[in-house]
N, C-alpha and C positions, 0 to 999 in steps of 0.2 A: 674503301669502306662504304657502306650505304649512305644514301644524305636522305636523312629526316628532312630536309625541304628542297627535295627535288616533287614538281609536281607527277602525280599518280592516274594513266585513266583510266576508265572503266568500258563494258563493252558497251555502254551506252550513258547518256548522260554529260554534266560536265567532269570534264576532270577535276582533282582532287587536289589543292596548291599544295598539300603536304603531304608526310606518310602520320600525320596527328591528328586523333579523332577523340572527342569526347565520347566516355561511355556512359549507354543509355542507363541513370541511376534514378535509382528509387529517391525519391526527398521529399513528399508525401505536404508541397508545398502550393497545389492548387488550392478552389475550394471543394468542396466538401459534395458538390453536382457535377463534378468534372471541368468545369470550367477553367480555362487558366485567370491564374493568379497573376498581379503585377509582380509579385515574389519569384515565380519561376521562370516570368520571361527576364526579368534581370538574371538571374543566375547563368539563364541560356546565353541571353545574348552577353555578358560578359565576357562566355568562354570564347565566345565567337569572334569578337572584338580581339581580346587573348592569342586571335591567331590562328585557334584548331583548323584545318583542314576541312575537319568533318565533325557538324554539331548534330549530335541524335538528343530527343527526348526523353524522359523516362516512358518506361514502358506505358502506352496510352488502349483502356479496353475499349474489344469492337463489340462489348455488348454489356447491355448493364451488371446484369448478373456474372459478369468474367471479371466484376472490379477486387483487385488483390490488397490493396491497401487504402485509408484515409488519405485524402490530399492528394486522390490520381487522377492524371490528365484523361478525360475521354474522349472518343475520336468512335459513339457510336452514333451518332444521329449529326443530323445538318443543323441543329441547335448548339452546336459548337463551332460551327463555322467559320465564324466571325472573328473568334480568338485566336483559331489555329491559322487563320490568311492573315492576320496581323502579325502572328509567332514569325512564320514564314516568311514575310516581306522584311522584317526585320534582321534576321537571319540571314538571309542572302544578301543584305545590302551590304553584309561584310564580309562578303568573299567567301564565307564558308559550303559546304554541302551542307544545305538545310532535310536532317530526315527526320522521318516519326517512328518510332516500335509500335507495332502492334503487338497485341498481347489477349488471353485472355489466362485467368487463373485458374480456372478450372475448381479442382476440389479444393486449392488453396487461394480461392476466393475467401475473404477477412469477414468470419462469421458473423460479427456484428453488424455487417455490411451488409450482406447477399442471405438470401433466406433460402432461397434455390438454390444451393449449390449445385453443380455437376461435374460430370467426369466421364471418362472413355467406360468406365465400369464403375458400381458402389466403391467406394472409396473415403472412410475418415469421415462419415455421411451424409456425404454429397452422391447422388443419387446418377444412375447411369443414364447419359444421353441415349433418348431415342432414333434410330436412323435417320428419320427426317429433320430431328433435333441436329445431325450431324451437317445434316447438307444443310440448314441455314447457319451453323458455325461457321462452316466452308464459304457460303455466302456472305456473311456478315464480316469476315476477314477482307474480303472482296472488297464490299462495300467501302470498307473504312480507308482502304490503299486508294480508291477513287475517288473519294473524297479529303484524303492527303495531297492527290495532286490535284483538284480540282483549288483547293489550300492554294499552291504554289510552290509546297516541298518539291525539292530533288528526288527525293525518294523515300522507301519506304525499308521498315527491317521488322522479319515476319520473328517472334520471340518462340522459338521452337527448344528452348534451354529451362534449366533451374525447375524442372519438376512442375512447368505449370500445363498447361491443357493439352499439350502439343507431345508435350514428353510424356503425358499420364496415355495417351495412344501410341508411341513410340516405345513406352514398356512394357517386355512381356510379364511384369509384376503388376504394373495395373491394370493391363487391358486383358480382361477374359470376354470381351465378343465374341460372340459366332457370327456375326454377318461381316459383309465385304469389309469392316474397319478394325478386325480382329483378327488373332490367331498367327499365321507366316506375319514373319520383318516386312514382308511384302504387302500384308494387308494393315500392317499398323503402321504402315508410313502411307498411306494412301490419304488421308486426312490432309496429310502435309504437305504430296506431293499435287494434290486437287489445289490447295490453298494458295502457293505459288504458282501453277498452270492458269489459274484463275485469272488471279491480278497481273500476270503479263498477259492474258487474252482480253481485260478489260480496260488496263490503262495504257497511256502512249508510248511508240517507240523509246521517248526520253527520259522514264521514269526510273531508276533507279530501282533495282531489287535484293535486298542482302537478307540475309537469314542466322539466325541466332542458336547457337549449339551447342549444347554441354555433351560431353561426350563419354561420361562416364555419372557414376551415379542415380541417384533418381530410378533403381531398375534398368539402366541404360547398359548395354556391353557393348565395352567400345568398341572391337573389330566388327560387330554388326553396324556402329552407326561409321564406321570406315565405309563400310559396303555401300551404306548409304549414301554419301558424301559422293563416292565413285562414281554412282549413279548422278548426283545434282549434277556435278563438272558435266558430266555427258550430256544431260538434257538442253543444258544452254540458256536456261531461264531468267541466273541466278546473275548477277555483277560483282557479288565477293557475300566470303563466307565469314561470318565471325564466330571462332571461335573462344568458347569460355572456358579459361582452365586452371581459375582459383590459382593457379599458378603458373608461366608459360614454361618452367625448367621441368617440371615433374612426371614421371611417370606412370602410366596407368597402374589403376588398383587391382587390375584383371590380370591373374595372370597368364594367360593366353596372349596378352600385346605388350608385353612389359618390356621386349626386347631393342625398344627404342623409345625417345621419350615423347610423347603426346604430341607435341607439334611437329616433329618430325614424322611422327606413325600418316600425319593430314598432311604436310606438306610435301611429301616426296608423290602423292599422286597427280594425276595428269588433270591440269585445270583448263589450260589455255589459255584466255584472256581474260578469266572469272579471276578477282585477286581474293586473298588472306588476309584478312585481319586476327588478330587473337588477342584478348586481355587475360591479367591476372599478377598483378606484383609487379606491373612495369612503373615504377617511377623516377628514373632517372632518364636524361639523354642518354644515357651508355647504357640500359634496359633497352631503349627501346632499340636500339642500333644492335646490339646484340640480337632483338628478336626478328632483324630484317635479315641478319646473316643469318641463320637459323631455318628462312625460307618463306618467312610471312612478309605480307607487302605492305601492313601498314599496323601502328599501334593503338591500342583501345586502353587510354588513359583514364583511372578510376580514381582512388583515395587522393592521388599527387592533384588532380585536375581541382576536386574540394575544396586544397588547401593554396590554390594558387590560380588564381582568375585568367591570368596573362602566363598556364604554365608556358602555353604554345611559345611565345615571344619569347620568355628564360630561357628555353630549351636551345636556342640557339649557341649557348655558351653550353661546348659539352662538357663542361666540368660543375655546371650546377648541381645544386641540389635541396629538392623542396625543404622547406622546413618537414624535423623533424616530428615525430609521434610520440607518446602523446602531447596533442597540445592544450593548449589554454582558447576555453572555451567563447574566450573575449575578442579571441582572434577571427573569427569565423564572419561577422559581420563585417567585417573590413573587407571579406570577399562573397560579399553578396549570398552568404546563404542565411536563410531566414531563421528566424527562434524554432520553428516546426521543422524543419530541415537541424538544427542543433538536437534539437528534441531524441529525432530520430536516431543519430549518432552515436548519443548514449548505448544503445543498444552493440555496436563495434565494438568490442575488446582491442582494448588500447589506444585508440584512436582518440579521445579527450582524456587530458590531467583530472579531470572532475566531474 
């Protein structure tokens, strides 16, 4: 059987002490400038402490106007510095892989928030990027991965999932372009494929590179983002892929790939030395061990990780198992997430008694 703590490595970088990574979650617990919060370096470094393998941020924007929710970490200006080389230092004192997500939201920038909104095309009324609007996207992604490692992170995880700016180019439902970032799979993954060429031509051998991917959805079909995927493996850019997929047993909605189930459809192609990750409804040791048999090389821990600070160290005993759903919303502080972090939860079907 697989072992959850056999360490893992990558084509670059350090290795990874476990096959257990926090996933990069929304908690909407900085302040209000982007700034971290003493709220959300507790939460981080808990998980850290906790064990995980691999501690990622919530998704942090590389531009103002790409910020998706209240309470999000930014990572676009050198005025945040300061926070993210403390995050960092912190982070790695405990053995973890210290990484940041980048992200920008695109049309699903939090209107109350961003008055600009944008997008690969009009969208929801966020208004279409200009082409040189593109190429400082493409730069400002850069940017922000260079200044993650100049931080001190391991690496970096480019958010190319969940419908935000990356995927609104990646579908041929939001992207009607006609210049070089529209039209063929070819030309609406070019944004994405510039974005990662980018930050491995500008930060160091050691940097860690992963990328975030829903593979369905959002205008997405999934045997074109297979295609795509085929293509990453091959360019060699990448150090592991995470896939998102709301659930890791389930199969595509298309039926055109339905003939095997989603992480299988990704895992049966040729990577190499790039590894898999995948989240979605793993929270048991016996999920995640199932999802290594299965073909992915490491787990992206979500709800369970919530409710259980030290899930990494439990997970040791394969027959744990987090407390159950819904819970009591008393409980939550006990594992370091914040009143604004419970807040948010509310929003989870089933996830709080109250």
């Amino acid at each position: 059987m697989p072992d959850l703590f056999a360490p893992l490595t990558f084509p670059r970088g350090r290795p990874m002490p476990n096959r257990l990574a926090l996933a990069p979650l929304t908690n909407r617990q900085s302040h209000d400038d982007g700034r971290l919060s003493e709220q959300e370096r507790a939460w981080l470094v808990r998980r850290a402490r906790g064990g995980f393998g691999m501690t990622m941020t919530c998704a942090s924007h590389v531009q103002p106007n790409g910020q998706g929710f209240g309470g999000q970490l930014a990572i676009h200006s050198d005025a945040f510095l300061d926070g993210l080389t403390s995050l960092a230092t912190d982070l790695r004192g405990t053995g973890t892989l210290a990484v940041v997500q980048l992200h920008h939201a695109g049309a699903r920038a939090e209107r109350e928030l961003v008055r600009d909104r944008v997008s690969a095309s009009e969208l929801d009324g966020a208004r279409a990027l200009t082409t040189d609007e593109v190429h400082q996207l493409r730069d400002d992604f850069v940017a922000a991965a260079v200044r993650a490692e100049r931080a001190g992170f391991d690496g970096v995880e480019v958010h190319g999932a969940h419908g935000y700016v990356l995927t609104q180019f990646l579908s041929a439902e939001t992207n009607r372009r006609t210049d070089a970032y529209g039209g063929s799979p070819e030309n609406r993954a070019r944004l994405l494929l510039e974005v990662l060429a980018g930050i491995r031509a500008a930060c160091g051998p050691d940097l860690q590179l992963g990328l975030r991917l829903s593979t369905e959805r959002f205008g997405l079909r999934t045997l074109e983002i297979r295609d795509l995927v085929g293509e990453l493996f091959g360019r060699g850019e990448l150090d592991y892929l995470d896939l998102s997929l709301w659930d890791v047993t389930k199969y595509a909605v298309d039926d055109d790939a339905q003939d095997k189930p989603l992480l299988e459809l990704f895992a049966e192609l040729p990577r190499g030395d790039i590894r898999l990750g995948a989240a979605g409804k793993v929270r048991t040791p016996a999920d995640a061990v199932a999802l290594l048999e299965r073909g992915a090389d490491f787990a992206f821990i979500g709800r369970a990780a919530i409710l259980h600070g030290e899930y990494a160290q439990l997970a040791q005993d394969p027959a744990w198992q987090p407390v159950p759903m819904p819970v009591d919303p008393a409980y939550l502080p006990g594992q370091d997430v914040s009143p604004a972090f419970v807040d948010y939860l509310r929003t989870f079907r089933g996830f709080l008694a109250s």
